[in-house]
C-alpha positions in Angstrom: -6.7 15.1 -11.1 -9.8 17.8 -10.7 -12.1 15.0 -12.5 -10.3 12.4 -10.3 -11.7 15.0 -7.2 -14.9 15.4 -8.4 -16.3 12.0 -9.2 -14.8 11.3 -5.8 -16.5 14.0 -4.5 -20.0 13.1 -6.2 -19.3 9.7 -4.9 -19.4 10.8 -1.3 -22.4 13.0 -1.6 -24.1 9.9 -3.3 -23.0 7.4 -0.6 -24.3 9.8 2.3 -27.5 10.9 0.7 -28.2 7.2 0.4 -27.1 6.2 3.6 -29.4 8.9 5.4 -32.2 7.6 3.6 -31.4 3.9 4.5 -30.8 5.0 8.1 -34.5 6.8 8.5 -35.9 3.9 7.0 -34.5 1.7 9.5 -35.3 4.1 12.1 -38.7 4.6 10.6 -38.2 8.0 10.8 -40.5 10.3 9.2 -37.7 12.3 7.4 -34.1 12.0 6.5 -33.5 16.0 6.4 -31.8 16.2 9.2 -29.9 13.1 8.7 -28.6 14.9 5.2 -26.9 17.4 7.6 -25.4 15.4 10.0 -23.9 12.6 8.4 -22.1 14.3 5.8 -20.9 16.9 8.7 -19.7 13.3 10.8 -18.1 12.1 7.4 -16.2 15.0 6.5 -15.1 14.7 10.2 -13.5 11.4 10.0 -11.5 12.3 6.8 -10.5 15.4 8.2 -9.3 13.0 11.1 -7.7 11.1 9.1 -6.1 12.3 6.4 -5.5 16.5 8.6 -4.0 14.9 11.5 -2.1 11.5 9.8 1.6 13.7 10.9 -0.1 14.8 14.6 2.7 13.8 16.7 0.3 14.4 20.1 -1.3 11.8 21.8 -4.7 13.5 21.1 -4.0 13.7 17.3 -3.0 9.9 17.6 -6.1 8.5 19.2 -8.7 11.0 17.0 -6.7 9.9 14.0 -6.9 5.7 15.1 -11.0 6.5 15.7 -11.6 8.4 12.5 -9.7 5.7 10.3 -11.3 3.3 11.9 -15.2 5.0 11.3 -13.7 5.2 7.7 -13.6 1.4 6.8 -16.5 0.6 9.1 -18.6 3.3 6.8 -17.6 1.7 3.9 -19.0 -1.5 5.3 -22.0 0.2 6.4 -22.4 1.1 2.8 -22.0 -2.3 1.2 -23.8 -4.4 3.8 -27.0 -1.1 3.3 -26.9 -2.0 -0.2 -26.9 -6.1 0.2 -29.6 -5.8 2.1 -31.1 -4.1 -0.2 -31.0 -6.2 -2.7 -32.0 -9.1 0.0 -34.9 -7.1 0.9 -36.4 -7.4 -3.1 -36.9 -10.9 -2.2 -37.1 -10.9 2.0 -39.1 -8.1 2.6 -37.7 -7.7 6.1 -38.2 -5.1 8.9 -37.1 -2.2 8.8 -35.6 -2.6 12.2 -34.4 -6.3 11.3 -32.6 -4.7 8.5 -30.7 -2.6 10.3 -29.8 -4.5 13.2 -28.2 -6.9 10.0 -26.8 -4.0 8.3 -24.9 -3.1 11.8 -24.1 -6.4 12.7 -22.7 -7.6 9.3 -20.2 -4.1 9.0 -19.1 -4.8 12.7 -18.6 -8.4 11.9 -16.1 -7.7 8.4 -14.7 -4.8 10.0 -13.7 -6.8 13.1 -12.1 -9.3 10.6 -10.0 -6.6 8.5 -8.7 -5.0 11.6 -7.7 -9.3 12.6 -6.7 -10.1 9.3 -4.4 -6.7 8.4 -2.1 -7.9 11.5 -1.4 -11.5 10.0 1.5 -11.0 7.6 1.4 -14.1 5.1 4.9 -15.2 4.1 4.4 -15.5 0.4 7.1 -17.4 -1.5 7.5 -16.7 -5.6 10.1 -18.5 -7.5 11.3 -16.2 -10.7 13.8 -17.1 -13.1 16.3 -14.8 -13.8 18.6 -14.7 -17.4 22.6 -14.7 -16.9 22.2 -15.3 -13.2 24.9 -17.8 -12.5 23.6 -19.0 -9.0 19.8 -19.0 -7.3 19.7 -16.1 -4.8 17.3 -15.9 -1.9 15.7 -12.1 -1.8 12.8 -10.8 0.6 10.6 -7.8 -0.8 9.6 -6.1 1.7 7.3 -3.0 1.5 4.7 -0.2 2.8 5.4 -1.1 6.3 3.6 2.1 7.0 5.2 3.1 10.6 3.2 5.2 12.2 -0.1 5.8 14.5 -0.8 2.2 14.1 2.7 0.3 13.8 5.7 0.7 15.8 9.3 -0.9 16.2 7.0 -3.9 17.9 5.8 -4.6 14.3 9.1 -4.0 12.3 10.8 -6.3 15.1 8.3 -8.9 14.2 9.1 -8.7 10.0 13.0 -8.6 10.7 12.4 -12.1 12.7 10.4 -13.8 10.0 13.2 -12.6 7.5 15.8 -13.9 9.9 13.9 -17.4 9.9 13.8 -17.2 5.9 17.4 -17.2 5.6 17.1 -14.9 3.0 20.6 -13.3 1.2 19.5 -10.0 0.4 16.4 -7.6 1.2 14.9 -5.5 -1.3 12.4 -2.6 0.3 10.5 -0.8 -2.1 9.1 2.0 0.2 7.0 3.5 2.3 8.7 2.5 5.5 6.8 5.3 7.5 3.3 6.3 7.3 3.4 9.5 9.6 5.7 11.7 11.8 4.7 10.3 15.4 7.5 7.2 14.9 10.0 9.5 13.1 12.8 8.4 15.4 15.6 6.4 15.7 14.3 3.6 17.8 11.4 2.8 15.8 13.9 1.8 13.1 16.3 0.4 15.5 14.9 -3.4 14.6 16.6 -3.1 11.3 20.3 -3.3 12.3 19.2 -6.7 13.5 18.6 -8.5 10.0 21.0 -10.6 8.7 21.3 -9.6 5.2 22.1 -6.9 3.7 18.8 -4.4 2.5 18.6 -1.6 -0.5 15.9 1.5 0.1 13.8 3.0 -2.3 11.7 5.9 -0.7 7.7 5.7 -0.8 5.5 8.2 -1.1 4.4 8.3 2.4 8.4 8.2 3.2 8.0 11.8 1.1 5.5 12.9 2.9 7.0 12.0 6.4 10.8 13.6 5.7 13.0 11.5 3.3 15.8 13.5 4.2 15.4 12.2 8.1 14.4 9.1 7.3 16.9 8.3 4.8 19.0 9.4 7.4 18.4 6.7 10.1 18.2 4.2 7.4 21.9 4.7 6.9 22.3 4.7 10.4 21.0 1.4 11.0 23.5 0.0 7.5 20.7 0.3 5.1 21.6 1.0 1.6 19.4 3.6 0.7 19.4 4.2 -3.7 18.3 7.4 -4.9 18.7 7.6 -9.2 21.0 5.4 -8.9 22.8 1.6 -8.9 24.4 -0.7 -6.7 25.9 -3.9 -7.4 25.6 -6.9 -5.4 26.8 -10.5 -6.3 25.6 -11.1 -9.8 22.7 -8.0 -9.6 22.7 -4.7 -10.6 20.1 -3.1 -8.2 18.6 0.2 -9.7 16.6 2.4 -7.1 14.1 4.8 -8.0 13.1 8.3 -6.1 9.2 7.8 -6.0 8.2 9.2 -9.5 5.7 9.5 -12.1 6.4 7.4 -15.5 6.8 9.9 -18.0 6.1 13.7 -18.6 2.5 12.9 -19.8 1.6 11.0 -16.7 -0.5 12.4 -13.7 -0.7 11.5 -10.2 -1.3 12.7 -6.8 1.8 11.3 -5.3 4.6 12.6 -7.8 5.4 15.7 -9.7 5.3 15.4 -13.7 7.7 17.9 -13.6 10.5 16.4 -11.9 12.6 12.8 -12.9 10.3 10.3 -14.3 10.9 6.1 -15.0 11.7 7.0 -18.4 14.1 9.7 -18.4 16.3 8.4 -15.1 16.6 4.9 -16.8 18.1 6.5 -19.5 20.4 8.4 -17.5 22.0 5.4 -15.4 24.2 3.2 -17.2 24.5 -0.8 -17.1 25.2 -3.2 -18.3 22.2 -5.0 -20.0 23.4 -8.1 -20.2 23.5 -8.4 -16.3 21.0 -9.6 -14.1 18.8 -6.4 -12.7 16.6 -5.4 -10.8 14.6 -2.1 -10.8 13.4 -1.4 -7.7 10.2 2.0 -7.3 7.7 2.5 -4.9 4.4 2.0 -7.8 4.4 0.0 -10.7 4.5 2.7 -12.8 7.0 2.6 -16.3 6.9 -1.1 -16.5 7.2 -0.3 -20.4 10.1 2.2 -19.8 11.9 -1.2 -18.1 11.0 -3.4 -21.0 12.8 -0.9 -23.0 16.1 -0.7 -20.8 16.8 -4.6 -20.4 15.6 -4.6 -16.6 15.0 -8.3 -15.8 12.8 -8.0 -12.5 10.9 -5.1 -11.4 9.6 -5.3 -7.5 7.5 -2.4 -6.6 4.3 -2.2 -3.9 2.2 1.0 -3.7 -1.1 -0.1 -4.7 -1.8 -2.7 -1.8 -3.3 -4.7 -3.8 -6.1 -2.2 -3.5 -6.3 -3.3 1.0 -10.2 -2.9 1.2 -13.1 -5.0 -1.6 -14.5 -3.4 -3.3 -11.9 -1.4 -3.8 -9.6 -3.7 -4.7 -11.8 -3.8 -8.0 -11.1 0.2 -8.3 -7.0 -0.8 -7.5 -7.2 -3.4 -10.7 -8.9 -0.5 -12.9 -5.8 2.0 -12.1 -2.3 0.2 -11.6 -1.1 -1.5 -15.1 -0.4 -4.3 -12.2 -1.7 -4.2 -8.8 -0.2 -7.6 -7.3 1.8 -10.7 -8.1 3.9 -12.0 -10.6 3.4 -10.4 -14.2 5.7 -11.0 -17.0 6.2 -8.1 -19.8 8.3 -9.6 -22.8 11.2 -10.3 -21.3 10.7 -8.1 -18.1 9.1 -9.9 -15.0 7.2 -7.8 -12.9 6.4 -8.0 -9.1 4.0 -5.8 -7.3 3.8 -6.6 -3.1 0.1 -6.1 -1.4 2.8 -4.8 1.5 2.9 -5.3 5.5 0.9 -2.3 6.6 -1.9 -0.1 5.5 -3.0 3.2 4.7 -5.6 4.8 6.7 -8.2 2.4 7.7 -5.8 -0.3 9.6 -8.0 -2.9 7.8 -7.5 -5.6 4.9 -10.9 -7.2 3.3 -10.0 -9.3 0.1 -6.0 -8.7 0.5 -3.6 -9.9 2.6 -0.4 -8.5 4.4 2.3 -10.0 2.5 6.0 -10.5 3.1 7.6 -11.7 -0.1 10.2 -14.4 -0.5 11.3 -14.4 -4.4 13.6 -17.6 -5.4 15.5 -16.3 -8.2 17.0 -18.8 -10.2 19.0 -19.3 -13.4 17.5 -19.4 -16.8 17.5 -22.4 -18.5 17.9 -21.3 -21.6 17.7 -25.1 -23.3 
């Protein structure tokens, strides 16, 4: 994690000092020295106002943390469009001005399209077959809502309809239902007594962050099943639900203690049946091997949204085993959601927010 922090780190400085540069020479300034002062001071501002202030539950806190994560993904536009035109400017040798009135125009112009394009959930509809199951079934994966500064009960209202129209028979949610502290209550949740199938929890990381215990809480409420360690049968399944966890003692991340209960060691501890239908469902797609191992059938996890911003979604493909789709491991299939919401910038570029409708149908073994 401290290497993790440190090329992150350098990769700011980088970004900045090159963006200061690319700046005066749009400016035609003399010098960038002062421009190596401020905009790293105006960075470190927005990710301070984003990431110190993501469980503000004041009006103030809200609208610094909307502006700050919305700076964040326009910077990161700034930056690719800076170094496009670059590359253009080998060949076009435009103006200095010219180039930056193109730089600015072309991060306004994709940043105005994710903020669009993050509010249009695609209904994305994945037929799976499924060994020993003796009927199809009809499930919705839903995940990384991310209720909070930016989403509200309007939002989750808006997912529990397009369920409703699906006519799905069961719900699986795979976490990260909140995103911060300012909708903790009960009637930002209130949506989900109105779907019309039955829905199993598993907590997210942000969920963690948040207050399970609350949230967890108010899922009940509201006739969620909410599995923690632990199974649940319905019709021909056996659902398992993870706590958000790390796969194995030797693994490392920022949202989950190696210490505590990892894939491998609570799949050992729950028993079922493996020659049943299951499913497995965790916030990441972490331990996919640790499933292989225990007979799971389908594993439906989301975390990763399918890395929400190019060209990060490259970076996303780099660290998550799987970072969206369908993916079959022996006989294991594995499904990783991009998710309804987003984290921090309320933007998607490359990606798409996606409710999932998975067909799962018998085997055919013939």
């Amino acid at each position: 994690m401290l290497v993790f922090f440190l090329l992150f780190l350098l990769l700011i400085v980088g970004a900045n000092i090159y963006l200061a540069n690319r700046i005066a020479f749009y400016l035609s300034l003399e010098s960038a020295k002062l421009l190596y002062i401020v905009l790293p001071i105006f960075t470190f501002l927005m990710f301070f106002g984003m990431m110190g202030l993501i469980n503000s539950t004041t009006s103030f806190g809200n609208l610094v943390f909307g502006i700050s994560a919305v700076l964040i993904g326009f910077l990161l536009y700034v930056l690719v469009s800076a170094i496009a035109v670059d590359i253009i400017n080998i060949f076009a040798k435009l103006q200095p001005g010219t180039s930056g009135l193109v730089v600015l125009s072309v991060s306004a112009l994709i940043s105005i399209y994710g903020l669009w394009n993050a509010t249009n959930t695609k209904t994305n509809e994945v037929d799976i077959e499924i060994n020993n199951l003796s009927k199809p079934i009809r499930a919705a994966h839903l995940t990384d809502t991310h209720i909070g500064h930016f989403r509200g009960a309007e939002k989750l209202d808006e997912i529990v309809n397009t369920i409703n129209e699906q006519k799905v028979d069961v719900v699986f949610f795979t976490g990260d239902l909140m995103d911060s502290k300012i909708q903790l209550k009960p009637e930002s949740l209130a949506p989900l007594k109105n779907l019309d199938a039955p829905i199993y929890f598993v907590e997210g990381n942000h969920d963690v962050y948040t207050g399970t215990d609350p949230i967890k809480n108010y899922l009940r409420s509201n006739g969620v099943v909410v599995l923690s360690n632990e199974m649940a049968t319905w019709s021909d399944l056996t659902i398992i639900g993870l706590d958000h966890m790390v796969a194995d003692n030797n693994s490392v991340s920022p949202h989950a203690n190696a210490d505590g209960p990892t894939v491998q060691s609570t799949l050992k501890s729950i028993k079922f049946e493996q020659n049943k239908p299951s499913v497995l469902l965790h916030h990441s797609p972490d331990g996919i091997k640790y499933a292989q191992e225990n007979g799971i059938d389908l594993y439906l996890a989301g975390h990763t949204h399918g890395g929400q911003l190019w060209p990060i979604t490259h970076i996303a493909d780099l660290m998550f085993e799987v970072n969206k789709g369908l993916h079959t491991f022996g006989d294991t299939q594995v499904y990783v959601s991009q998710g309804t919401g987003t984290f921090g910038p309320p933007m998607r570029v490359g990606t798409y927010s996606e409710l999932t409708i998975l067909n799962l149908i018998p085997k055919n073994d013939e």
